[in-house]
Chimera marker file (.cmm) of the C-alpha trace (Angstrom):
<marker_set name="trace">
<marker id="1" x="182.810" y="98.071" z="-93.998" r="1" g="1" b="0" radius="0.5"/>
<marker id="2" x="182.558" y="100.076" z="-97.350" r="1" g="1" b="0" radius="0.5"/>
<marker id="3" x="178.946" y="100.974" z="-96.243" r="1" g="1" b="0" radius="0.5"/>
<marker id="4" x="179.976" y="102.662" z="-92.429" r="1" g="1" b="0" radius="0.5"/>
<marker id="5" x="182.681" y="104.207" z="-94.228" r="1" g="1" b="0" radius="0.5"/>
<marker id="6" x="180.671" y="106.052" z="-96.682" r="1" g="1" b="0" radius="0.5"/>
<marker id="7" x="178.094" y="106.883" z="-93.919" r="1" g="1" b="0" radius="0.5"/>
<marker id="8" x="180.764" y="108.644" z="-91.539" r="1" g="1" b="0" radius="0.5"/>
<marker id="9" x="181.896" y="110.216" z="-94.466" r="1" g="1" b="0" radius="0.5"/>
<marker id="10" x="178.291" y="111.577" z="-95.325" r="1" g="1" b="0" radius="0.5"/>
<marker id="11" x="177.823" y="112.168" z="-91.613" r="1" g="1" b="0" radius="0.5"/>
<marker id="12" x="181.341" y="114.458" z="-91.220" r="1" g="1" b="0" radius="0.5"/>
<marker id="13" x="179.878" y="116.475" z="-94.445" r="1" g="1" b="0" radius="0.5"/>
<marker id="14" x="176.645" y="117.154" z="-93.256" r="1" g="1" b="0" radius="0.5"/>
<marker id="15" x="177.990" y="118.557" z="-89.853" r="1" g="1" b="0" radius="0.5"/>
<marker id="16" x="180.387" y="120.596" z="-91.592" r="1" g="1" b="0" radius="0.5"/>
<marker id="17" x="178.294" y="122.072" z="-94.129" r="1" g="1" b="0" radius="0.5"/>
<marker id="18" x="176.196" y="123.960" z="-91.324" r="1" g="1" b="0" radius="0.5"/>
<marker id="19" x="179.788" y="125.272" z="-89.827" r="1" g="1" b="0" radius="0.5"/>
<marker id="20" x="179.995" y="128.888" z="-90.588" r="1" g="1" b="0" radius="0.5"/>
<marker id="21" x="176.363" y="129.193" z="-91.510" r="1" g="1" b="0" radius="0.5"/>
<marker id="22" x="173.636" y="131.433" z="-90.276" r="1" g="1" b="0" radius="0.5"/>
<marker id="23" x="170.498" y="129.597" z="-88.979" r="1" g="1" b="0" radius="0.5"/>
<marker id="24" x="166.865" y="131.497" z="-89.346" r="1" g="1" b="0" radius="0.5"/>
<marker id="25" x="163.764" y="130.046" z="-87.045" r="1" g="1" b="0" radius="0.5"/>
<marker id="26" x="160.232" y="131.026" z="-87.553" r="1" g="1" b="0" radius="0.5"/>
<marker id="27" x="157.910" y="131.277" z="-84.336" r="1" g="1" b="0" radius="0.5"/>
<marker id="28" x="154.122" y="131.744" z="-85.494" r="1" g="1" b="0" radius="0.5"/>
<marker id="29" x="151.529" y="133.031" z="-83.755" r="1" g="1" b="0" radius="0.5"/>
<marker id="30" x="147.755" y="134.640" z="-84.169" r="1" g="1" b="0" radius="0.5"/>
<marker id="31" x="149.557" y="138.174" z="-84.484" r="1" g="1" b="0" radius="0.5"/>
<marker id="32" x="152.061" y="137.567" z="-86.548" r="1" g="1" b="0" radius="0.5"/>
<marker id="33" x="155.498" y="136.130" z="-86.922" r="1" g="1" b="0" radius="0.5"/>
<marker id="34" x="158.882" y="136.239" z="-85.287" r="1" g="1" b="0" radius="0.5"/>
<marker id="35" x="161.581" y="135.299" z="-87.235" r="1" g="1" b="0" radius="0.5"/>
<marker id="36" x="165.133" y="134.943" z="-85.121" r="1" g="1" b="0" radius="0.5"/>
<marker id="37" x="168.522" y="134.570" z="-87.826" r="1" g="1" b="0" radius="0.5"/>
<marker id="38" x="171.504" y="133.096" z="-85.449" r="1" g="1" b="0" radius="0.5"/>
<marker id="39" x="175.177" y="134.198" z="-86.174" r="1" g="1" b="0" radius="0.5"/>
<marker id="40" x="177.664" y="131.043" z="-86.720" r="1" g="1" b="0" radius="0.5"/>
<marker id="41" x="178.120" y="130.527" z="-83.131" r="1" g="1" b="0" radius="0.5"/>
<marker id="42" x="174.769" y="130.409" z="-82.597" r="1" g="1" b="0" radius="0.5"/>
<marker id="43" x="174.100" y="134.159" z="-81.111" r="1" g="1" b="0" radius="0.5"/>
<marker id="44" x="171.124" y="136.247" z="-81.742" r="1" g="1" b="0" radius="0.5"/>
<marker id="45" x="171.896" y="138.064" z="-85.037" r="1" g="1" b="0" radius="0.5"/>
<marker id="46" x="168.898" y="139.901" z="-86.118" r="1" g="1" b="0" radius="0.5"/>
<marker id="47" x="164.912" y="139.602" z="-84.973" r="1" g="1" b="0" radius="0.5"/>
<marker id="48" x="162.569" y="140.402" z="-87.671" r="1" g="1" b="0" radius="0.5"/>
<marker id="49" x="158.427" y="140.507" z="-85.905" r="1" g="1" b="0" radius="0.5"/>
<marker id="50" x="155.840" y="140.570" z="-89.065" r="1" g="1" b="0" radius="0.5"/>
<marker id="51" x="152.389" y="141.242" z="-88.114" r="1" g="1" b="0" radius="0.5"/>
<marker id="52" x="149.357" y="143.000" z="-89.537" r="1" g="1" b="0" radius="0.5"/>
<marker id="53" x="150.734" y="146.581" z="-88.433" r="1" g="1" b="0" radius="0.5"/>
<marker id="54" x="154.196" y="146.173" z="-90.251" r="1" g="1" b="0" radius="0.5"/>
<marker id="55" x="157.523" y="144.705" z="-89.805" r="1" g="1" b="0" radius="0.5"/>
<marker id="56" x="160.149" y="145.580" z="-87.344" r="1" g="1" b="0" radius="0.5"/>
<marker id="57" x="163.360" y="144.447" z="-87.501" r="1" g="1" b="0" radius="0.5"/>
<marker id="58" x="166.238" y="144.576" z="-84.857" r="1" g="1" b="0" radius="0.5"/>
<marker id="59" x="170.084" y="143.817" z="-86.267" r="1" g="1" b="0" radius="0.5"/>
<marker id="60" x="172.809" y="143.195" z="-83.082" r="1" g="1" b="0" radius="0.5"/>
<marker id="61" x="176.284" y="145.210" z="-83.630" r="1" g="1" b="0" radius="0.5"/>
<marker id="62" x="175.158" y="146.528" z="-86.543" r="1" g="1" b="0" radius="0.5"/>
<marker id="63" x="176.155" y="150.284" z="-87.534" r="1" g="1" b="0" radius="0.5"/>
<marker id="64" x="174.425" y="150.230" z="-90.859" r="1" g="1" b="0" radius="0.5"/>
<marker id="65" x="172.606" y="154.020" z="-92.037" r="1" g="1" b="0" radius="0.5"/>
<marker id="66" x="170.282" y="154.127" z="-94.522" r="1" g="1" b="0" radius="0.5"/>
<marker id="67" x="171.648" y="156.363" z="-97.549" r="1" g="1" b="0" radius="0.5"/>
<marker id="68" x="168.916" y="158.700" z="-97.011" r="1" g="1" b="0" radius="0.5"/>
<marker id="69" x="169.310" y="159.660" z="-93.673" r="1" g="1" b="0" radius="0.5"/>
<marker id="70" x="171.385" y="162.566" z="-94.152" r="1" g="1" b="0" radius="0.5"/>
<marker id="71" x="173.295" y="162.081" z="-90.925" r="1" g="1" b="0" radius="0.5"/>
<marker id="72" x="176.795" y="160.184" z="-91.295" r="1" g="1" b="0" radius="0.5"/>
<marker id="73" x="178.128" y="157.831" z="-88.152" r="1" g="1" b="0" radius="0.5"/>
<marker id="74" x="180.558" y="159.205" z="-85.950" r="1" g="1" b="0" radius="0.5"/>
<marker id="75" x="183.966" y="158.505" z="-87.429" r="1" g="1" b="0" radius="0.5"/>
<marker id="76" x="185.794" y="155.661" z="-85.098" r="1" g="1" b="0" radius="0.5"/>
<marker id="77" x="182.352" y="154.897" z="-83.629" r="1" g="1" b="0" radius="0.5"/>
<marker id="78" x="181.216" y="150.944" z="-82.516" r="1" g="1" b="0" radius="0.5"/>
<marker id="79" x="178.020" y="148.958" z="-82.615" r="1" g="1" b="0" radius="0.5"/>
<marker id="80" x="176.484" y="150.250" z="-78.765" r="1" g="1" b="0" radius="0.5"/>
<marker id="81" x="174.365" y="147.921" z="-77.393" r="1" g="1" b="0" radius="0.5"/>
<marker id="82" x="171.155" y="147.671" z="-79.107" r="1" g="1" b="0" radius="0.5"/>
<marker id="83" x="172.536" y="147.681" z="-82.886" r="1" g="1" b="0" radius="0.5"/>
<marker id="84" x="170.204" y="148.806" z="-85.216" r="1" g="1" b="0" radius="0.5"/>
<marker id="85" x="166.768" y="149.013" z="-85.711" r="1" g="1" b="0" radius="0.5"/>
<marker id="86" x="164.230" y="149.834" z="-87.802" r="1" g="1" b="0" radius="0.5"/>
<marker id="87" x="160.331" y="149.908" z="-87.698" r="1" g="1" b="0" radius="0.5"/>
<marker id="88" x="158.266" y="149.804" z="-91.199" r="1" g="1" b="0" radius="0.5"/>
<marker id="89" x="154.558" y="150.000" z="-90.663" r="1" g="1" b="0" radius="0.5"/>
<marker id="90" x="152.218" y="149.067" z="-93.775" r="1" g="1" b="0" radius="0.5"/>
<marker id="91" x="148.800" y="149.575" z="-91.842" r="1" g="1" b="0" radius="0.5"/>
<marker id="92" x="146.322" y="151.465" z="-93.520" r="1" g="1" b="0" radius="0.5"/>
<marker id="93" x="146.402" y="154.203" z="-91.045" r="1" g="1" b="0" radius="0.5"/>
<marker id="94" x="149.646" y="156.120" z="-89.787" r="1" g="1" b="0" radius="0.5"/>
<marker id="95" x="151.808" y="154.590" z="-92.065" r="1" g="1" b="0" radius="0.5"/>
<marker id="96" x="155.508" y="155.514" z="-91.397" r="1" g="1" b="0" radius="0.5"/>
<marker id="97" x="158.974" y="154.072" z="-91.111" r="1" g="1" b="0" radius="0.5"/>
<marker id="98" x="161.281" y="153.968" z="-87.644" r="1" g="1" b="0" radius="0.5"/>
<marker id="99" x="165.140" y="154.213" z="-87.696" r="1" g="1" b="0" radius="0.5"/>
<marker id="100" x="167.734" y="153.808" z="-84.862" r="1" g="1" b="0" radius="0.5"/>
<marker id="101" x="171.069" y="152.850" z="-84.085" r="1" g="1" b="0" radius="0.5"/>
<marker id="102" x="172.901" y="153.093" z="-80.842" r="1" g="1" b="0" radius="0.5"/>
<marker id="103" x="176.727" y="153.398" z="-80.943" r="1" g="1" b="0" radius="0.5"/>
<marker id="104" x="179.925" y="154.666" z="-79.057" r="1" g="1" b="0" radius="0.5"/>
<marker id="105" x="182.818" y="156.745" z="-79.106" r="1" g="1" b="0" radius="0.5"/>
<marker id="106" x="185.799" y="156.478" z="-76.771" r="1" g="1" b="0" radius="0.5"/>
<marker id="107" x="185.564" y="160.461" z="-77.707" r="1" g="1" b="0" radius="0.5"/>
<marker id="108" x="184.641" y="163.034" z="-75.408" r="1" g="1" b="0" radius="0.5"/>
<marker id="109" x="181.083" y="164.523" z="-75.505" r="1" g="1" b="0" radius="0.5"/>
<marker id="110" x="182.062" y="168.156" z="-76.524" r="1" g="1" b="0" radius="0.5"/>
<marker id="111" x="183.555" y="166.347" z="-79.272" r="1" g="1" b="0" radius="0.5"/>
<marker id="112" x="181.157" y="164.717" z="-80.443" r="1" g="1" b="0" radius="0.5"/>
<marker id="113" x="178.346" y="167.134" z="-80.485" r="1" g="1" b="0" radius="0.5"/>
<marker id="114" x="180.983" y="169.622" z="-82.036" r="1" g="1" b="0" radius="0.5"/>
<marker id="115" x="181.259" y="167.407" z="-84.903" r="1" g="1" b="0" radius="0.5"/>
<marker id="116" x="177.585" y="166.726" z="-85.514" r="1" g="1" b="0" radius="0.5"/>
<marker id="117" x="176.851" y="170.919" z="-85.002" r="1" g="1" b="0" radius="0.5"/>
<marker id="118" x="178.624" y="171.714" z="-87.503" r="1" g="1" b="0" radius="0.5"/>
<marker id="119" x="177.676" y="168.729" z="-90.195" r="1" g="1" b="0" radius="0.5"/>
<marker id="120" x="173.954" y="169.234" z="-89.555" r="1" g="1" b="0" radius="0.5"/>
<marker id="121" x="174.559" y="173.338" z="-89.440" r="1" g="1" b="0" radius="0.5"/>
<marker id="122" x="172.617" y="173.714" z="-92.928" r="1" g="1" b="0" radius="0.5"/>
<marker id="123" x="169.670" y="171.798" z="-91.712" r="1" g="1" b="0" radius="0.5"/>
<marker id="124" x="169.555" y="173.989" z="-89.089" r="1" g="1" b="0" radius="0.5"/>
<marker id="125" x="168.510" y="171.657" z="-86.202" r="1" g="1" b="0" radius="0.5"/>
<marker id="126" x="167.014" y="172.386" z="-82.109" r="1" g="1" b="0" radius="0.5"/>
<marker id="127" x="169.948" y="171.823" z="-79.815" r="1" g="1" b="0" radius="0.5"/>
<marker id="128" x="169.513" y="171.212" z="-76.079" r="1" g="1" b="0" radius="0.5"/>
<marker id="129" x="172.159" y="170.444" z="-73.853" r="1" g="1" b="0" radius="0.5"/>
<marker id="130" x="171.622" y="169.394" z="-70.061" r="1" g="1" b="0" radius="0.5"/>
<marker id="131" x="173.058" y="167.949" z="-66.971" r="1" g="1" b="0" radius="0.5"/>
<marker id="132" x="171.685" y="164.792" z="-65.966" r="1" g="1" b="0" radius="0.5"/>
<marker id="133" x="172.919" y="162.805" z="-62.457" r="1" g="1" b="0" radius="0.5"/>
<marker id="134" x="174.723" y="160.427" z="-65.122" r="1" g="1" b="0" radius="0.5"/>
<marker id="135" x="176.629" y="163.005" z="-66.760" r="1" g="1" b="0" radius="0.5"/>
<marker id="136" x="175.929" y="165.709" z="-69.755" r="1" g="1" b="0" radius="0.5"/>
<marker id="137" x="173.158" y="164.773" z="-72.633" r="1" g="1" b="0" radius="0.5"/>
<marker id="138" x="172.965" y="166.880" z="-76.137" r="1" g="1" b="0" radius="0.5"/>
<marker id="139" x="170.379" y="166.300" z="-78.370" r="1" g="1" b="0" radius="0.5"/>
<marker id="140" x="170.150" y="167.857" z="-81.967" r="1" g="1" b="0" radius="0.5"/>
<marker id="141" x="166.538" y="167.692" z="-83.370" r="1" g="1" b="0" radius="0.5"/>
<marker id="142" x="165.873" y="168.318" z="-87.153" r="1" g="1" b="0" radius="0.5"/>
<marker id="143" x="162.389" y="168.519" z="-88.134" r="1" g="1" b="0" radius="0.5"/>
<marker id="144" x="160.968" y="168.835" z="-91.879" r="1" g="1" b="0" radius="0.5"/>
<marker id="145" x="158.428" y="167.190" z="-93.630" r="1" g="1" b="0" radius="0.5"/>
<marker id="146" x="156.900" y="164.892" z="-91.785" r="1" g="1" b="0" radius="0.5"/>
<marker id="147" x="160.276" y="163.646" z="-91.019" r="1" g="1" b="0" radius="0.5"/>
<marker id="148" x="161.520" y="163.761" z="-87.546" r="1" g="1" b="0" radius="0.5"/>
<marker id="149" x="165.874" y="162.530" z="-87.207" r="1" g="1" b="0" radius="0.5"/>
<marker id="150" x="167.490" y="162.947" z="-83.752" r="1" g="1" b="0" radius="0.5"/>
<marker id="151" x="170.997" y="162.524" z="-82.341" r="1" g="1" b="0" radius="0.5"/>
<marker id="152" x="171.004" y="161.772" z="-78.824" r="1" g="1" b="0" radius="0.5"/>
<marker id="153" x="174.653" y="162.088" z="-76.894" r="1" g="1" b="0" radius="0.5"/>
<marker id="154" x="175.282" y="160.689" z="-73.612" r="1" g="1" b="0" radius="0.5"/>
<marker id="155" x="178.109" y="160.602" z="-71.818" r="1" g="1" b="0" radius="0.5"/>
<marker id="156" x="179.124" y="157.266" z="-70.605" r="1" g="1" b="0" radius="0.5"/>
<marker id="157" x="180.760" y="157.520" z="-67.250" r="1" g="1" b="0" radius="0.5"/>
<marker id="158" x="181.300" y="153.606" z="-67.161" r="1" g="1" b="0" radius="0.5"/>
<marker id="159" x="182.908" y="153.232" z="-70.193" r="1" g="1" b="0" radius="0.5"/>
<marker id="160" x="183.447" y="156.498" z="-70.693" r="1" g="1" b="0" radius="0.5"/>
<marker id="161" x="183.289" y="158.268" z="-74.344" r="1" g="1" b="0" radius="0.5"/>
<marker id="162" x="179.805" y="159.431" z="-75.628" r="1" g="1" b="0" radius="0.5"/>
<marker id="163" x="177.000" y="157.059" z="-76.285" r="1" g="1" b="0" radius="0.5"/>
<marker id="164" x="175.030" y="157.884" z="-79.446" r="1" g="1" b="0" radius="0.5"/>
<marker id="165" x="171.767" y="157.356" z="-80.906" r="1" g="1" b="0" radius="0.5"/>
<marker id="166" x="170.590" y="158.508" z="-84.470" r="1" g="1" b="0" radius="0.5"/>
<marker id="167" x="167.012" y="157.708" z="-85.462" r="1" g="1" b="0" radius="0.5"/>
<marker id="168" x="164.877" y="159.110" z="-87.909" r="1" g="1" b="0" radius="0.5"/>
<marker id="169" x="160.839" y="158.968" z="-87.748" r="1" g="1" b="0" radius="0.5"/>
<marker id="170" x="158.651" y="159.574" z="-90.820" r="1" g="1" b="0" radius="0.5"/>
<marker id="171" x="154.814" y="159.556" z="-90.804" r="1" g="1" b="0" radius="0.5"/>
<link id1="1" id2="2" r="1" g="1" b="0" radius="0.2"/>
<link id1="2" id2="3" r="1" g="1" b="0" radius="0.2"/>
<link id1="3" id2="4" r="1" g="1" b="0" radius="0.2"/>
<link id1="4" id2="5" r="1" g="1" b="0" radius="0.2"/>
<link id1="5" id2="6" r="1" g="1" b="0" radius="0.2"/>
<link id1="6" id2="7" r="1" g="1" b="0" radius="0.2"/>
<link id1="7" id2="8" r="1" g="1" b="0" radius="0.2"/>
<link id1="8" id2="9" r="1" g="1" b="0" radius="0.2"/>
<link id1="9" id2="10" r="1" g="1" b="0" radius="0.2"/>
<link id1="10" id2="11" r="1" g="1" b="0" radius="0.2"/>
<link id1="11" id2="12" r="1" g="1" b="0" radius="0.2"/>
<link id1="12" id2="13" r="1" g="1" b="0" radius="0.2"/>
<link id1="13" id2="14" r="1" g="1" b="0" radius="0.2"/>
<link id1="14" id2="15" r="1" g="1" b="0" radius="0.2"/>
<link id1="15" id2="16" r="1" g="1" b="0" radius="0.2"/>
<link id1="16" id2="17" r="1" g="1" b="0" radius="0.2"/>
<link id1="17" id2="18" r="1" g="1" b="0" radius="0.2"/>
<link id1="18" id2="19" r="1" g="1" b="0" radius="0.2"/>
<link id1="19" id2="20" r="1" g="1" b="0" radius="0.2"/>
<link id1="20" id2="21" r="1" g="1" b="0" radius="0.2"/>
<link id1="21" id2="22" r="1" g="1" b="0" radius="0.2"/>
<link id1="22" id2="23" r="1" g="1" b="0" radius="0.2"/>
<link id1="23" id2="24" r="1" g="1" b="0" radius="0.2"/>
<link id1="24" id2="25" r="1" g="1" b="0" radius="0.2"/>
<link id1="25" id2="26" r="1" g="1" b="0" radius="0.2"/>
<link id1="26" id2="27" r="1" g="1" b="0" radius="0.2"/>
<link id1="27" id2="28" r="1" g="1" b="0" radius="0.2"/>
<link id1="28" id2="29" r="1" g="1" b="0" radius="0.2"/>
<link id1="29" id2="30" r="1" g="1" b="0" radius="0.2"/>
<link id1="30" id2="31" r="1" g="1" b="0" radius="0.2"/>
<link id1="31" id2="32" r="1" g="1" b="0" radius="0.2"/>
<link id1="32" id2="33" r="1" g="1" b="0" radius="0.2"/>
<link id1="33" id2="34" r="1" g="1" b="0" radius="0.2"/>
<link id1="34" id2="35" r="1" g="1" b="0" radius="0.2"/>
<link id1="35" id2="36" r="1" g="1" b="0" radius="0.2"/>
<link id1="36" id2="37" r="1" g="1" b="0" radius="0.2"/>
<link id1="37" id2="38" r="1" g="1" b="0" radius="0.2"/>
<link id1="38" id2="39" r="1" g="1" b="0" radius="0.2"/>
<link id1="39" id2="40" r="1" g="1" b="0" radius="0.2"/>
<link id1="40" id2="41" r="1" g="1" b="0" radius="0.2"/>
<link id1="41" id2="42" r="1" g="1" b="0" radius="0.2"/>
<link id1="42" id2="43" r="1" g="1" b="0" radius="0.2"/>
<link id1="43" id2="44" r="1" g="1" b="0" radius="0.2"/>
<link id1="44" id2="45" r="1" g="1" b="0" radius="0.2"/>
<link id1="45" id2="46" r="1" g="1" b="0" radius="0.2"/>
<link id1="46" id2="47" r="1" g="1" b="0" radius="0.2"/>
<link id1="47" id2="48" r="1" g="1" b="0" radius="0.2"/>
<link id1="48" id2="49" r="1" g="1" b="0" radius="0.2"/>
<link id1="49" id2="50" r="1" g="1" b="0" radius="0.2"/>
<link id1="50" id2="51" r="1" g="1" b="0" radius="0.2"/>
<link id1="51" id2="52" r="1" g="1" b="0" radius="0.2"/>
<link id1="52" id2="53" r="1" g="1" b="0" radius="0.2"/>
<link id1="53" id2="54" r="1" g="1" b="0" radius="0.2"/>
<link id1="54" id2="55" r="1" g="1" b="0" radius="0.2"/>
<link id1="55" id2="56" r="1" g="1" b="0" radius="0.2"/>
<link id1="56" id2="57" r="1" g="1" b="0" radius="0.2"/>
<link id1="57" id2="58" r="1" g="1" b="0" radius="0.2"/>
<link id1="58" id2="59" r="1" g="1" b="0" radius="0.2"/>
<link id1="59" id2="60" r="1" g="1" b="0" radius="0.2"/>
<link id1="60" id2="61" r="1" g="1" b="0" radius="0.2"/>
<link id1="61" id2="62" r="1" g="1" b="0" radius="0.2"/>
<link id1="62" id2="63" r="1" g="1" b="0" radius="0.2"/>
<link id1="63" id2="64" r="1" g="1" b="0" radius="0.2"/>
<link id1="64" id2="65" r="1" g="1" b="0" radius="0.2"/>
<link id1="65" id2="66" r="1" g="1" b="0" radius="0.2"/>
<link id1="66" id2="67" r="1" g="1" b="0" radius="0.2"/>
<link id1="67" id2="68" r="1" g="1" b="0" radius="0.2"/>
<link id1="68" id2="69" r="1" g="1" b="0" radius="0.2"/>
<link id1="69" id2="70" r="1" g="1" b="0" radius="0.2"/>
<link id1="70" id2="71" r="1" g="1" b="0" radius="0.2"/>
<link id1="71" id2="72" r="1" g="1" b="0" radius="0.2"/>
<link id1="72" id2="73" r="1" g="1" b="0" radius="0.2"/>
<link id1="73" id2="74" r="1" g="1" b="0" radius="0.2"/>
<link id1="74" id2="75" r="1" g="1" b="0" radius="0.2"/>
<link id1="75" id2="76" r="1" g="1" b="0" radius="0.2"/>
<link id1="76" id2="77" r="1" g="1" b="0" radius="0.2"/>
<link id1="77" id2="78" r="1" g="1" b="0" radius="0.2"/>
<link id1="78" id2="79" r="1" g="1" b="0" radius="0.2"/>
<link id1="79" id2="80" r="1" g="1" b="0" radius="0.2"/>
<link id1="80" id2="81" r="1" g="1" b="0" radius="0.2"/>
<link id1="81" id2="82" r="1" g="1" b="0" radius="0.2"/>
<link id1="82" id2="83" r="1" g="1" b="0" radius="0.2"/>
<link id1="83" id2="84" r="1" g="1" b="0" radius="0.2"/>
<link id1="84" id2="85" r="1" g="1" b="0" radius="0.2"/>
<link id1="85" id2="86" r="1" g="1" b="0" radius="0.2"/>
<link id1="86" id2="87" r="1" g="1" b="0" radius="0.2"/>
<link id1="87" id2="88" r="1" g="1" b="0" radius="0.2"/>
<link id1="88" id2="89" r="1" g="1" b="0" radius="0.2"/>
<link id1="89" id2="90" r="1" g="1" b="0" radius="0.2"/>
<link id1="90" id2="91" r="1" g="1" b="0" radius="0.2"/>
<link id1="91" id2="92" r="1" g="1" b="0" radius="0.2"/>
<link id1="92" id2="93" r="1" g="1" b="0" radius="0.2"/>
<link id1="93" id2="94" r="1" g="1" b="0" radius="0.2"/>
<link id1="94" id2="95" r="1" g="1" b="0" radius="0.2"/>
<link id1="95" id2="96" r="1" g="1" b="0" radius="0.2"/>
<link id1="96" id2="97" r="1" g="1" b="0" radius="0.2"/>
<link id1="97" id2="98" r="1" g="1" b="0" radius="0.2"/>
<link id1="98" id2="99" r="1" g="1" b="0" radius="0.2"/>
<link id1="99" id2="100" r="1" g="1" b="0" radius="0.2"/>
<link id1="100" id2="101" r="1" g="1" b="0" radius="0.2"/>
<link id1="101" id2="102" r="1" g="1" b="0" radius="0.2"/>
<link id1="102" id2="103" r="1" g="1" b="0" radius="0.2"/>
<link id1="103" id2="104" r="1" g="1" b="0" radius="0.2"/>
<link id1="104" id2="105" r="1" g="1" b="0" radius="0.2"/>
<link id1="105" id2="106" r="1" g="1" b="0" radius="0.2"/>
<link id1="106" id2="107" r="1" g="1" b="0" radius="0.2"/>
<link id1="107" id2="108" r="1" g="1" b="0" radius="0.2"/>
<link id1="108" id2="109" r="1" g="1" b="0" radius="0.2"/>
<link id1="109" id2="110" r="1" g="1" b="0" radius="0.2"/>
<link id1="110" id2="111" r="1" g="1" b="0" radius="0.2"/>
<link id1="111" id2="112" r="1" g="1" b="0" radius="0.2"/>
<link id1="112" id2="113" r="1" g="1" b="0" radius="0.2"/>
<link id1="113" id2="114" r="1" g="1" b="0" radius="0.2"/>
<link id1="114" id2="115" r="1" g="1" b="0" radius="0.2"/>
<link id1="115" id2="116" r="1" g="1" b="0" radius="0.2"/>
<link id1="116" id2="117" r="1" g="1" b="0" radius="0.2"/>
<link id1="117" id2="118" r="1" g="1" b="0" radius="0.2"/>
<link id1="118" id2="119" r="1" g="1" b="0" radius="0.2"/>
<link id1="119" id2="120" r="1" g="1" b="0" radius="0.2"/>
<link id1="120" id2="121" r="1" g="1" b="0" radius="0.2"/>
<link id1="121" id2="122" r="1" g="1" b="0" radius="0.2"/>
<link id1="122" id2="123" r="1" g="1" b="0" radius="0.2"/>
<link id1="123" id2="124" r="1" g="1" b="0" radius="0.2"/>
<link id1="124" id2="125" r="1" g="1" b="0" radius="0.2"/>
<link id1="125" id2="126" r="1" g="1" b="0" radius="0.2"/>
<link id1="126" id2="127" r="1" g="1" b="0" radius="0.2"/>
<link id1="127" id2="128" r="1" g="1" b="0" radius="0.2"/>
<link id1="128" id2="129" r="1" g="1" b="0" radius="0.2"/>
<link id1="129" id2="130" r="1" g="1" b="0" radius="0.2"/>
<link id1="130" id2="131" r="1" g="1" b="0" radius="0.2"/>
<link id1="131" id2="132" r="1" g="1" b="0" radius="0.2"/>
<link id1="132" id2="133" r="1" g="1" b="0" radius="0.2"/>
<link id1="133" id2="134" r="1" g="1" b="0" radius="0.2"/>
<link id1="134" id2="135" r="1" g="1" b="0" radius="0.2"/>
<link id1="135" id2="136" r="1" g="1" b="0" radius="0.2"/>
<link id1="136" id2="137" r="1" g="1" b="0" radius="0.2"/>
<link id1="137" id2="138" r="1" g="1" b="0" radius="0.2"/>
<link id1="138" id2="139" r="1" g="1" b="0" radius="0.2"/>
<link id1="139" id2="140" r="1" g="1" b="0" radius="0.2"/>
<link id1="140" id2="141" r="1" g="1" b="0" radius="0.2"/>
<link id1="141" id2="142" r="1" g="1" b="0" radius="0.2"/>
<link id1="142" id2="143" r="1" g="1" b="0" radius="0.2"/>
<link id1="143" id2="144" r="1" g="1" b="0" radius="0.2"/>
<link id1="144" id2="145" r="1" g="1" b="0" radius="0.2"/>
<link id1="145" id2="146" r="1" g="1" b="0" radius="0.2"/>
<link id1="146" id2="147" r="1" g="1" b="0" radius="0.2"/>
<link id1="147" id2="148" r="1" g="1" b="0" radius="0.2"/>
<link id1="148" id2="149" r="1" g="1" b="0" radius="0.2"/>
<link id1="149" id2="150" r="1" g="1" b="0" radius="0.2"/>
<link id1="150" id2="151" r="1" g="1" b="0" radius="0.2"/>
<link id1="151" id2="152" r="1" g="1" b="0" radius="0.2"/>
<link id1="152" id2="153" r="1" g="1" b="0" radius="0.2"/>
<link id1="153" id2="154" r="1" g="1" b="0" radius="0.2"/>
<link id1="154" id2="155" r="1" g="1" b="0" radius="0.2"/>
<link id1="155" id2="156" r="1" g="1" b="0" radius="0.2"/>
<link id1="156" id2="157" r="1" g="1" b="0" radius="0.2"/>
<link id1="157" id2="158" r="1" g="1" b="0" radius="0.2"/>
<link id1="158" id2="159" r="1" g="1" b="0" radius="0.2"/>
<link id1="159" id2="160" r="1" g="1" b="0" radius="0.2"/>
<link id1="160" id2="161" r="1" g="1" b="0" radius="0.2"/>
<link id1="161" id2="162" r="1" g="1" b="0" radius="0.2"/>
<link id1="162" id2="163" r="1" g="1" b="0" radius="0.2"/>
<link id1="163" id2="164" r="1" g="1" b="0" radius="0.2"/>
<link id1="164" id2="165" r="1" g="1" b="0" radius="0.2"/>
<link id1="165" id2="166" r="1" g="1" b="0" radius="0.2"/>
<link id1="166" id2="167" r="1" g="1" b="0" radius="0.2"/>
<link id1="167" id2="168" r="1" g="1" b="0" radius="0.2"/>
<link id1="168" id2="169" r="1" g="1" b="0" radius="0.2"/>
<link id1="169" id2="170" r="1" g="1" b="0" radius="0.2"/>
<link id1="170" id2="171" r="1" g="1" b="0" radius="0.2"/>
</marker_set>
């Protein structure tokens, strides 16, 4: 009896020391690898893909900017619905790096853009602003040495607010 105690004891331990954990799986293949990290509940949490061109790596309702960007996140705004991601490539040839994030903001679009005009006014960036059939879209361009960062707004007419996407491209 001592013996089935102890081993439903070891048994309730080992289940509960994966509760709360995150759970990583590596899929190989001839190009490379794909390596999917689960959340506690078992939800897709980040998908890293490592292959001979680089690494890309895509983080769900994440709102994470790299220091260096330059560009801060909308104040108030949430993870949108492709989190972040980012792109490194280590081949030989046209080596660069890929940013993005996609957020929202229950703000209005004029808003928005207002806010980002007037932090990005000493970088002096492009600013077009156009009607589409889904509502109004401004984008603010900054380009400068061989670095290429872009804030797309979009109004959201289903959830309304502003949908917004900051990446950053660098050869």
């Amino acid at each position: 009896m001592r013996l089935e105690t102890v081993m439903v004891v070891f048994g309730v331990l080992v289940m509960l020391s994966g509760c709360g954990k995150k759970e990583e799986t590596v899929y190989s293949g001839e190009e490379g690898d794909v390596t999917v990290t689960r959340d506690a509940a078992g939800e897709p949490d980040k998908v890293t893909v490592t292959g001979k061109e680089g690494t890309a790596t895509m983080e769900y309702g994440k709102t994470v900017l790299p220091e260096d960007l330059g560009i801060s996140l909308y104040p108030g705004a949430t993870a949108g619905q492709g989190g972040t991601m980012q792109f490194e490539n280590q081949a030989e040839q046209g080596a660069g790096s890929v940013f993005s994030v996609s957020v929202h903001s229950n703000d209005a679009i004029d808003k928005v853009a207002q806010y980002y005009k007037e932090e990005l006014k000493n970088q002096q960036p492009r600013v077009f602003e156009m009607a589409m059939p889904t509502g109004r879209m401004v984008t603010l361009t900054i380009e400068k040495d061989a670095t290429v960062k872009t804030i797309v707004l979009s109004e959201n007419g289903k959830q309304g607010g502003t949908d917004i996407q900051i990446s950053r491209i660098r050869e």
